[in-house]
N, C-alpha and C positions, 0 to 999 in steps of 0.2 A: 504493500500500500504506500508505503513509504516512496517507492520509485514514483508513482503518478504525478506525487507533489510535488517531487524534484524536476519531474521534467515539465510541470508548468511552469516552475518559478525559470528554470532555463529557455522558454519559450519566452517569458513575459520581457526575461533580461534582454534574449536576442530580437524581439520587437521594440523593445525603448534602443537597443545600439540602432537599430533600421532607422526608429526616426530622428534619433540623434544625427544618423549621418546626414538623411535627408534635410532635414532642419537647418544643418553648418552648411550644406554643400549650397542650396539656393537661401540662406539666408539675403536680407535685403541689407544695406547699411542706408538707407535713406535718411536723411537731414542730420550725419552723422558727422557733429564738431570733432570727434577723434581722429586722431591724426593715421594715415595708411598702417604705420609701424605695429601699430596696438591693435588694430583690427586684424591685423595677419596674427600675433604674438597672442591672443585671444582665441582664434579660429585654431591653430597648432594645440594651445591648450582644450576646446573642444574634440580634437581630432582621439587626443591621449585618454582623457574620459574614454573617449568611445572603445578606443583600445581597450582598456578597464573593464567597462560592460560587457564587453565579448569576451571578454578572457570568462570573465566569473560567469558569462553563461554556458561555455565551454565546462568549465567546471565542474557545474551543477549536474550538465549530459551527462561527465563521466561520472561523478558518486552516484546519481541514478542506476548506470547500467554494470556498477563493482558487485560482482557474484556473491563474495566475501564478506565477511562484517567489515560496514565503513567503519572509518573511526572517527566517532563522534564528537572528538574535539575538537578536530579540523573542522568538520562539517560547524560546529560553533563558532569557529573562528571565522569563517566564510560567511557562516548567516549574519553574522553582530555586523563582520563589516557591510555587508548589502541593507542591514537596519539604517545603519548610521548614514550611508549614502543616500537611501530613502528620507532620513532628519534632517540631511544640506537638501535637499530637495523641497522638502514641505518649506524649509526658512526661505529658501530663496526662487524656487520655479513654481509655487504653488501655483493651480492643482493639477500642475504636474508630475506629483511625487512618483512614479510607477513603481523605481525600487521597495519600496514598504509593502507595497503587494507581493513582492516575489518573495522578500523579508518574510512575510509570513507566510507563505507556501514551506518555505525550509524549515521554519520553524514547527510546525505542524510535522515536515518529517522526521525532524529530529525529534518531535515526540513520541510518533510512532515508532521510531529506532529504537531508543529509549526502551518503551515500554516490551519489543520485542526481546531485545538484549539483558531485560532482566527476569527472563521466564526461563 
């Protein structure tokens, strides 16, 4: 059960990376007083996010599809950090937070883990 959740919260991630690229890539800068320098040095730093999101939705595929017992304190370590990424999001892109939702997708499996691993 545990995999379903994992592979949503890796869909939900590689859907926020999809629109993240598409977002940077036609972004507009209309009536924008910053100067060229910051608007590329901004765009690079979106690019690296994006990198980020795809990584950790990669991730996720693979603890979903490990035969083995994961181990669930990675798997905590990965979820805290896609929480927290979700919490720069709610402060700053609201309501565009998506990571929070995939946040708790993990989290849910890590509870299911949990409660398997101690039977």
């Amino acid at each position: 059960m545990a995999k379903i959740f994992l592979r949503i919260a890796s869909v939900i991630m590689l859907l926020h990376g999809v629109g993240l690229i598409i977002g940077t890539l036609f972004a507009q800068t209309l009536n924008s007083d910053l100067p060229d320098n910051v608007i590329q040095f901004m765009r690079g730093a979106t690019f690296t996010g994006i990198l980020f999101v795809l990584l950790l939705a990669a991730l996720l595929w693979v603890f979903s599809g490990i035969k083995e017992k994961v181990d669930i304190k990675l798997l905590l370590i990965v979820a805290t950090g896609i929480f927290f990424l979700g919490i720069i999001e709610i402060i700053f892109f609201f309501p565009y937070a998506i990571s929070i939702i995939s946040a708790i997708f993990v989290f849910i499996a890590l509870f299911k883990l949990k409660k398997v691993s101690e039977k």
